[in-house]
Structures are given as C-alpha cells and as structure tokens.
N, C-alpha and C positions, 0 to 999 in steps of 0.2 A: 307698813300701814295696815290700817284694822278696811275687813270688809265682810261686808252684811250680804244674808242669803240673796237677797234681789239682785245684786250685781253678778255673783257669782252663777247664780241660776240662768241668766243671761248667757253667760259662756260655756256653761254647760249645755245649754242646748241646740247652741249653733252646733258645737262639738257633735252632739248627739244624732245630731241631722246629716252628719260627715263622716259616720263613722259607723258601724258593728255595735248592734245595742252589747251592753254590760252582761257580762254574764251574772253581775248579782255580788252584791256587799260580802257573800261569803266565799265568794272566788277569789276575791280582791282581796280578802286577807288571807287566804293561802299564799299569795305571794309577797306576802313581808312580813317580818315579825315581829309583833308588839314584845317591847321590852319592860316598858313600864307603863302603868293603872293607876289612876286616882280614881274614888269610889264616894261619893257624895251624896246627902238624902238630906231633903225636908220637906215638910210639913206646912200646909198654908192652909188655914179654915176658914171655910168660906158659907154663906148665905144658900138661900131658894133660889138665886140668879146667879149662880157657879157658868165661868166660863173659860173657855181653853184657848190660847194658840202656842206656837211653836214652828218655827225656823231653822232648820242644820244643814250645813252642804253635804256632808259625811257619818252616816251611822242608821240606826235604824230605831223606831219608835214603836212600844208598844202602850195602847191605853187599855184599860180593866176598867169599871165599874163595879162603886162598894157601897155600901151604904152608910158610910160614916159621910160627912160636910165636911169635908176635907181632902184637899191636893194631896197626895204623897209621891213626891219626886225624887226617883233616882237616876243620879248620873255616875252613866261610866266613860270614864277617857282612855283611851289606848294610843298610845304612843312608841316608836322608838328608840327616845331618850326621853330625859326628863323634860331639856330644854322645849321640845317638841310642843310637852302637855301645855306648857304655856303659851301657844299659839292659839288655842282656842280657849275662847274667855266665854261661860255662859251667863246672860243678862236675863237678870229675873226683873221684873216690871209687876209688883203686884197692889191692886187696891180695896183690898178685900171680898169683892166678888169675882175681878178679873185677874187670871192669870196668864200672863205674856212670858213668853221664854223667847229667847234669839240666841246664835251662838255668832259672835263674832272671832274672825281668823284673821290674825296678823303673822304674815308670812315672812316680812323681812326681816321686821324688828331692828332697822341701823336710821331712825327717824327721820328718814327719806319717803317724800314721796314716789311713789313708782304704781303708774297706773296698768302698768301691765300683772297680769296673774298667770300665772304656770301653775298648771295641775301636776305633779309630779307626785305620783303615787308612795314615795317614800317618804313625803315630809306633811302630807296631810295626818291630821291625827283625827281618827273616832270617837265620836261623841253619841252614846246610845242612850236612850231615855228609856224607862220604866216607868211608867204612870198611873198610880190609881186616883179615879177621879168619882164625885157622887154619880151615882146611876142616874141622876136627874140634871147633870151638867152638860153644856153647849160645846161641842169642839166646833168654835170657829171659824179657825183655818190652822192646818199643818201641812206645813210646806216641807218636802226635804227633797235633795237633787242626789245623792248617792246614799241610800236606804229604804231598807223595809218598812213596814207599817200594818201594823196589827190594832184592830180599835174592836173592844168588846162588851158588852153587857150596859148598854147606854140607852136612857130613853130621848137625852137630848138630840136636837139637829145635829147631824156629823157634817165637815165639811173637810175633807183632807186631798191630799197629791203627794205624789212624787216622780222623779225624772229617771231615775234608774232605780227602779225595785217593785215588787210588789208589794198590792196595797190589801189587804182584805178587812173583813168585816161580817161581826158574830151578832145574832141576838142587839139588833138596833132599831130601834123604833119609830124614833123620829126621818124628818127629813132627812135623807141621806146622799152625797154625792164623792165620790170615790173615785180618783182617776191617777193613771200613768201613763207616762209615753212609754219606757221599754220597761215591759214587766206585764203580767198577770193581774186582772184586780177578782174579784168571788169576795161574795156576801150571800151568809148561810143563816140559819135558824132563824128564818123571819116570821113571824105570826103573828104581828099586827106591824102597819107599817104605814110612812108618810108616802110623799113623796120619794123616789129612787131617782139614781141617774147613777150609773156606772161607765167607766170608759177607759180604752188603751187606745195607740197607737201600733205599737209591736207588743200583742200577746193579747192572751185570750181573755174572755170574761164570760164569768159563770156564776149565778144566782140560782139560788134553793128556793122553792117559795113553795109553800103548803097548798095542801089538796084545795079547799075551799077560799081562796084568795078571790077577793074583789079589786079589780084592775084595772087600767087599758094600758096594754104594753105596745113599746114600738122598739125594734133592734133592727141594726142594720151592719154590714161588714160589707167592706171594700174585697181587700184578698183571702178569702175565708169561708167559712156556712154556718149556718145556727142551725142546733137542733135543741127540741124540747118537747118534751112530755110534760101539757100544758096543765093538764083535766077536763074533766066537763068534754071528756072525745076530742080535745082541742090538741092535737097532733101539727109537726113544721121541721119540714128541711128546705130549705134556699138562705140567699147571704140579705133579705129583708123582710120583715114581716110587721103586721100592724093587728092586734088582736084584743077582744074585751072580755076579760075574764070574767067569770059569775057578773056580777052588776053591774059591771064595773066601778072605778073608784079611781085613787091616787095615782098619779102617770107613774109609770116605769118606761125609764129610757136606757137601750142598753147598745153601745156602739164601740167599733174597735178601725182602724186598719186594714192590720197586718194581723189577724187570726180570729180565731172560730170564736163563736156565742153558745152557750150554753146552757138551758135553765131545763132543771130537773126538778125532783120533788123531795121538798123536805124530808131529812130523812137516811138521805143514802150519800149524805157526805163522805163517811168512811167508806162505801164499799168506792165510791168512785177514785178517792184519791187512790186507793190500792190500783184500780185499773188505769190510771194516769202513770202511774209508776212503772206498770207495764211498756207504757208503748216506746 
C-alpha cells in the first residue's frame, strides 16, 4: 500500500522520541549499498508568484536561486535493486505558478492492505532533490523526516523542517523559518532580512547576522548556552536572552533543547566551521 510523508512522519517521531537521534543520511548510507540510480530532470516555468513545496520520508533536498522563471528539478533515486526504485513514486502536482512534489512509498506492493509500516533500513530507497527555483520564489513548506536540507540565494518566504538532518540556510531575505528535531539548523549571509525563527530539538543553532542589523532577538536553550558577539558593545553568555539590536526591527527567534545558540558576525563562516571541526 502507497503512504504519504504525514503518516510516515508520524512514526518517525514517536521513533525519534524513543531512540539516539540519527547520526545523519550520510551515516545511513555507509551502511548499505546502493546498487541502482535513476536520474530524472525537469523544467516547469512559472510566473511572478512562483511557489515551492515538497514532502520525502528519505533523502536530502537542496534549493539554489536563479534568475531564470523557472523550476528546474532534479531527482535522484538510490536503491538496492531495481525493484526497490519502484517503491517510491514522485507526485508532481503543477499549475503554473504552484509547484507541489510529494514522494509517495509503497512498501508491499501484494495489494493488501497492511496498516503497519516497518522502517527497515535495507528496503527504503532515497530520493534527493536538486532544485533550482526563481530568487523571487516562495518555499512554502518542505517537509522531510530522513534528510538534509540546504535552501540558498532566495528572496521569497522560506518555510522548511526536517526530522532527522540538518537544515540550513544562505543569503535569504524574506521571512524565514527553519527547524529540526535531531540535527543542526545555521543561517548565514544575511543582509537584509524578514522575520527569522530558527529551531532544534537535539543540536545546535547558529545565525550570522551583519554588524549594523536592525532587530529584536530572543534565544533560549533548555540544556545548553548561547554566545554571541552581537555589536553595538552588545556582548551574552547564559542559556536565555532578550535583546534590541540597532532600532530595532523584524523578531529573530532562536530556540533549541538539547544544544548551544550561537550568533556571530557575518563573515566568519569559514574560520568558524574550521574551529567546529576542531573540537
């Protein structure tokens, strides 16, 4: 029987809540090995009101912003036989501004109902999206329960999650809301921005934001600390804090759990990831 990410996501979480978060889509495939790939692209041209969602239990998504008015989708499938690939079927739903993806997964295939789902890491297959979408396009909602997620170069509203992976986010402008339970989420190169709202569960979250930012930020962490080097002399170590940058402006909400908060200054992405590597 065929099943859609919202049920699936269901079971994943209770799972998630019982269990050792993931150590992350690319741990998980070191321990099996894809045998066969299908590799898929198309093209969907769309209007001034371009808009995104997308749903997958398994893979990881990344968005780019281009300047062409047009979707360009690529899917990869990873499987361990062929029959495998055909358990996930992706549902394109398009009406000229809106682009809807879903991947539905039929795990039995003997046309029996069977309301039970097993996750058995050998017969799920991956399903990763490539996406370039107009820099003035809306991601809606992207939802995925085992993968990453990368969204870049976008002025539209961002609206994305996922359940086991990290999420981040480059150079985005609009409204933005970012969240994972087990995983990391950081959003870097901001310099003009809407509203924010960043968030984990298990793992940390970390925003870049430029010297001269107009703001009012509020972060708070359960088991964990925030530090940042705000500007404007605006210094902070404890696990909550409430602060009004230059004039303030657009909320910034940054909350996790299970790990530390981190905002720095644009800028020192790369010297920091190098000192992340370190510890």
């Amino acid at each position: 029987m065929k099943h859609t990410i919202m049920t699936l996501t269901m079971v994943a979480l209770v799972a998630a809540a019982f269990s050792a978060p993931l150590a992350g889509k690319d741990a998980k495939k070191s321990s099996r090995g894809f045998q066969e790939t299908d590799v898929d692209k198309q093209t969907y041209e769309v209007g001034k009101n371009a808009r995104l969602s997308l749903s997958n239990l398994n893979g990881g998504v990344t968005v780019t912003g281009w300047d062409k008015n047009e979707f360009e989708v690529i899917v990869t499938k990873r499987a361990g036989s062929r029959a495998q690939l055909d358990d996930a079927n992706v549902q394109v739903d398009f009406n000229g501004d809106y682009l809807h993806i879903e991947v539905e997964y039929d795990f039995d295939n003997d046309g029996e109902e069977d309301e039970t789902v097993t996750f058995d890491g050998d017969d799920l297959v991956d399903v990763d999206f490539e996406i370039r979408a107009p820099r003035h396009a809306e991601i809606r909602r992207i939802e995925l329960v085992n993968g990453g997620l990368k969204i870049s170069d976008l002025t539209g509203d961002v609206n994305a999650a996922s359940v086991n992976g990290n999420v981040s986010g480059e150079e985005l402008s609009g409204e933005t809301h970012l969240s994972t339970v087990n995983g990391n989420v950081k959003l870097s190169s901001v310099t003009k921005h809407d509203e924010i709202e960043l968030s984990s569960v298990n793992g940390s979250v970390t925003l870049y934001l430029p010297k001269n930012v107009n703001a009012k930020l509020t972060a708070s962490t359960v088991h964990g600390d925030i530090r940042g080097d705000l500007g404007h002399g605006v210094t902070h170590a404890g696990s909550s804090m409430d602060a009004v940058l230059g004039t303030g402006g657009p909320r910034i909400e940054l909350g996790t759990v299970n790990g530390d908060i981190r905002i720095r200054r644009a800028g020192s992405e790369k010297r920091d990831d190098s000192d992340d590597d370190s510890d």
